[in-house]
N, C-alpha and C positions, 0 to 999 in steps of 0.2 A: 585080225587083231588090229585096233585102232592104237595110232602114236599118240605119243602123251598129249600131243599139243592138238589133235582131234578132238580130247576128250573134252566134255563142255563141261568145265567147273563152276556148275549152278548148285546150291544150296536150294532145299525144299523152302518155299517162301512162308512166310508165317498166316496161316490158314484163322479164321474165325474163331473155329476152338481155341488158338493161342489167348486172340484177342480176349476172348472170354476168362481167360484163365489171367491172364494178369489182371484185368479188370479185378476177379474174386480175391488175385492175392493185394491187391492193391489196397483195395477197401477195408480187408480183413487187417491190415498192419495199423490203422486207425490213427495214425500220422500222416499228417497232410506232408511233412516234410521229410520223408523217410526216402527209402531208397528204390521200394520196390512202387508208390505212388508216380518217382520221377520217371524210374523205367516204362511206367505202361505211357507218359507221357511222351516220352522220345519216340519210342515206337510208333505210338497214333502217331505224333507227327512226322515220323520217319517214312510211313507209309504212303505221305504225299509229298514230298521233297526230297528223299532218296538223300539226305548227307552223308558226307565220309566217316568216319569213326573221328575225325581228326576236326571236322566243323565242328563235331556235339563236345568229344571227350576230351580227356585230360590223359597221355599215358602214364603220369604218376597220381594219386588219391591227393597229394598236395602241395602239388608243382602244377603252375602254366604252363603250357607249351606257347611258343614263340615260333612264329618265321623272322627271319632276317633278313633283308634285302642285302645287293651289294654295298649301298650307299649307307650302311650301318641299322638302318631303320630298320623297327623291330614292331612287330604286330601280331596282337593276339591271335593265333587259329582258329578257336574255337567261338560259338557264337553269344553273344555279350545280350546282356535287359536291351542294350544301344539300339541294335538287330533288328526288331522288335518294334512295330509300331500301329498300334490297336486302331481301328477307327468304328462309330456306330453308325448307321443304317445311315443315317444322311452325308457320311465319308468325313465326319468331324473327327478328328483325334480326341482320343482318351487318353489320359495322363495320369488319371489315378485310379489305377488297379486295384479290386480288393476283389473278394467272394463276394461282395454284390454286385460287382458292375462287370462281371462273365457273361451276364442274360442281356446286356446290350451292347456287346461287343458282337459287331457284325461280319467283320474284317481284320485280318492281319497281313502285314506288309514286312515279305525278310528280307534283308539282303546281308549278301554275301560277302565280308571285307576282303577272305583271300581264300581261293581254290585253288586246288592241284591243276585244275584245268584254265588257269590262268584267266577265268571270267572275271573278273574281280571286280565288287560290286555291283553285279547282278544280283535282280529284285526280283520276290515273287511274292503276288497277294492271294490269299485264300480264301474261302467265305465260309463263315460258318453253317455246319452242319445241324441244322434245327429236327431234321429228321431221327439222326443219332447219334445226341448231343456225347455218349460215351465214346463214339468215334470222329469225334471230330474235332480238326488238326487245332482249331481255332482258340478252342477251350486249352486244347493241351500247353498249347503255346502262353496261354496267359499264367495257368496255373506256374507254368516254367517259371518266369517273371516273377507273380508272386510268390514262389517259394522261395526264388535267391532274396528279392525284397526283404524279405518273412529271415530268412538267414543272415542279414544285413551284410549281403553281400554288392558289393558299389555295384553299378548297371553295365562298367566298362572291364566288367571281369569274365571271367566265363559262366552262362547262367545256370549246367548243371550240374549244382548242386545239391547234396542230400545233407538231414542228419543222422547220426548213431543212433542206437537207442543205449547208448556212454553218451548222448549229448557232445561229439563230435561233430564236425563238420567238414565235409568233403568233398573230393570232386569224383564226378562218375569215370568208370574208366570201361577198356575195354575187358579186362580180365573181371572187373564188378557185374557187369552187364551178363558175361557169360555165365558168372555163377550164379545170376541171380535166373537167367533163364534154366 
C-alpha cells in the first residue's frame, strides 16, 4: 500500500474531446461576452502558459484580489489588458483591437507582474496558431482584451471578465470555472 504522499495527485488533463466541447458550448451561448465564450478562452490559453488559478481568477465574482508587499504596496494578481501586448508579422505593436484586427495579430507577449514563484515579471511570447486558429492561444488572448474593452473594463484591472445574461458583469472565479466545466 503506497503512503499518501507517494500518491501522484495528477488530475486527468483535458483531452481534445474537452476542447471540442467548449468550443460547441461556447459558440452555442451566442455572446461574445458571456461566461462559457471567456472559459474556453482561458483554457486555450491555459494550455500554453499553465497560470495559477490566482494569475487568471478572481476568488470573489466581485472583488480583486491583491498581493501586498511588506512595504504597503499592493498589486493586482490576476492578469490585466496591461499584460497583454499584441504585435503583427513585422513585430510592430497593435494598439487597437477589434474583431478585425485578430487575422493580423501575429504575436502575443505576457508578462507576469507577480507569481507564487517569485519570477515576477517574466515574459513569454506566443505565435499564432494559423493551422488551428480554434486552438490557438493567440486569438484567445486577444478575444480576452477585447471582451474586458467590450465590458469597459479599464486595462489595469483584471481581464476576466464575463457578462450575465441579467446584463451583469463579473469576474471569473474558480468555483464559476468548475461549474461551468
Amino acid at each position: 500500500m503506497l503512503r499518501e504522499e507517494q500518491v501522484a495527485r495528477q488530475r486527468a488533463p483535458l483531452d481534445n474531446k474537452i476542447f471540442a466541447e467548449l468550443q460547441r458550448v461556447a459558440h452555442a451561448s451566442k455572446c461574445d461576452d458571456s461566461a462559457d465564450m471567456l472559459l474556453r478562452d482561458i483554457v486555450t490559453l491555459g494550455r500554453y502558459i499553465g497560470p495559477r488559478l490566482s494569475e487568471y481568477a478572481q476568488k470573489n465574482q466581485k472583488k480583486v484580489d491583491v498581493h501586498t508587499y511588506p512595504s504597503g504596496t499592493t498589486v493586482i494578481k490576476a492578469f490585466t489588458a496591461n499584460d497583454f501586448i499584441f504585435y503583427d508579422a513585422k513585430k510592430h505593436i497593435i494598439e487597437d483591437l477589434c474583431p478585425e484586427s485578430i487575422k493580423s495579430i501575429a504575436a502575443v507577449k505576457i508578462t507576469w507582474r507577480i507569481q507564487k514563484n517569485r519570477q515576477n515579471g517574466q515574459s513569454i511570447t506566443l505565435a499564432t496558431d494559423k493551422k488551428f486558429p480554434d486552438l490557438c492561444p493567440v486569438r484567445s488572448a486577444v478575444r480576452m482584451v477585447i471582451r474586458a474593452r467590450h465590458l469597459q473594463q479599464p486595462d489595469d484591472l483584471p481581464l476576466t471578465m464575463y457578462k450575465t445574461k441579467k446584463g451583469k458583469h463579473l469576474y471569473l472565479t474558480g468555483g464559476k470555472i468548475a461549474e461551468l466545466l
